[in-house]
C-alpha positions as CSV (number, residue, x, y, z in Angstrom):
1,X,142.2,89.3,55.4
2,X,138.9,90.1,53.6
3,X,138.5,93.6,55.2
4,X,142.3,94.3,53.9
5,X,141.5,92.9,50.3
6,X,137.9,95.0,50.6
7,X,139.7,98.4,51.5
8,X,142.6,97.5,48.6
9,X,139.4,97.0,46.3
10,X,138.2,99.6,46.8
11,X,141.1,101.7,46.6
12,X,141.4,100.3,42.9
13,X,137.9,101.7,42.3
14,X,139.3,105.4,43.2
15,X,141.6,104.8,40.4
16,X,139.7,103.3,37.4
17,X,136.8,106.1,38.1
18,X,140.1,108.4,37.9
19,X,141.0,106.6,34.4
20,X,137.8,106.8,33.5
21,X,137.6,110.5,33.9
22,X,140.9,110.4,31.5
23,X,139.4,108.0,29.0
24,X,137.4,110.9,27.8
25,X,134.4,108.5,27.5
26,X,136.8,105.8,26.1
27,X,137.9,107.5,23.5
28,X,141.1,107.3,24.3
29,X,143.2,104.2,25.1
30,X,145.6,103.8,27.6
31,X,143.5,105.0,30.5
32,X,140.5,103.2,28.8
33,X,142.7,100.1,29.4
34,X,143.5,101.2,32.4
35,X,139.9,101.4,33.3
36,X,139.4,98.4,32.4
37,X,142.1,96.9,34.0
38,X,141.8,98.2,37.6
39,X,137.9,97.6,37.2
40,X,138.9,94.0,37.3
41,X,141.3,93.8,40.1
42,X,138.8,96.1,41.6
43,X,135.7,94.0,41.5
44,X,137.6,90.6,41.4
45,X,139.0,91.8,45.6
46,X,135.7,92.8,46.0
47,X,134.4,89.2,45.0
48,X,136.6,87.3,47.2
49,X,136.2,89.7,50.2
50,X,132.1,89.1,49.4
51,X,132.9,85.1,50.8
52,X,133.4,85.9,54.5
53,X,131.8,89.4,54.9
54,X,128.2,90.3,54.5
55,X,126.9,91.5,51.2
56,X,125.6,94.4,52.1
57,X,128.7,95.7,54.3
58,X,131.1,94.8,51.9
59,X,129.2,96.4,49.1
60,X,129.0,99.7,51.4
61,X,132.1,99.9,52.5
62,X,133.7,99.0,48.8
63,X,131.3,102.2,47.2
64,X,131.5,104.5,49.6
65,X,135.5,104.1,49.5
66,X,135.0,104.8,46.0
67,X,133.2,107.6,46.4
68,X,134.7,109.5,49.0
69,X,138.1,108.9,47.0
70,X,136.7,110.0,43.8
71,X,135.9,112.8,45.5
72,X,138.7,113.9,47.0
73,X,140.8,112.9,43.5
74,X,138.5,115.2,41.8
75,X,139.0,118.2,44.6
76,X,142.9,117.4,45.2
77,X,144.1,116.2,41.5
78,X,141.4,117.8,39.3
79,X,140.5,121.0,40.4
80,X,137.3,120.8,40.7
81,X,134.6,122.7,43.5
82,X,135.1,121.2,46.9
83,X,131.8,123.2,48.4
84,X,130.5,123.3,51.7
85,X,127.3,120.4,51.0
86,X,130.0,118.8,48.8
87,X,132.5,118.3,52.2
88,X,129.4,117.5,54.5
89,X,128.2,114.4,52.3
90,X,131.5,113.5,52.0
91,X,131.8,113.5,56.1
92,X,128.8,111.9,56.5
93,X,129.7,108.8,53.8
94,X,132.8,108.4,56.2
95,X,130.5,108.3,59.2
96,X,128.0,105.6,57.2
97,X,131.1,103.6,56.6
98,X,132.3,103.8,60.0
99,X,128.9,102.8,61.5
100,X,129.0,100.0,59.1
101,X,132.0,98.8,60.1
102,X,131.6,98.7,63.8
103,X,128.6,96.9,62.9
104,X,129.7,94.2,61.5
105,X,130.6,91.1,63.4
């Protein structure tokens, strides 16, 4: 169950950095709310998952979700460059993750 809540959190992470983006530096309030409102269920899964799985795993896994996912938001949903360097970090966060996972007991 805490590898389920973990991926869920940090799905949520993928979507308050996406608010964020739309909070225009929180000047503007509905997706600043939002921000603020999937940061907590964000980091709130990511607390619970923390009491059976390692720290450092769960804190990996939980960023590099994030990041990947912000990533492809920003490529798929915002337009911007996808870039060859861009794709390969991206592949090789995945890979980290992956590693990580298997890994873990």
């Amino acid at each position: 169950m805490a590898w389920i809540m973990l991926f869920v959190a940090g799905l949520l992470e993928i979507v308050w950095a996406y608010f964020m983006k739309q909070s225009h530096g929180f000047t503007r309030l509905w997706p600043t709310l939002a921000t603020f409102a999937f940061m907590f269920a964000s980091f709130g899964l990511l607390s619970v998952s923390m009491k059976t799985l390692p720290l450092g795993t769960a804190y990996m896994i939980w960023t590099g979700i994030g990041a990947v996912g912000a990533f492809l938001v920003g490529v798929l949903v915002l337009g911007e460059a996808a870039g060859t360097a861009r794709i390969i970090a991206a592949i090789m966060i995945v890979g980290g993750l992956a590693l990580m996972k298997a890994a873990t007991p």
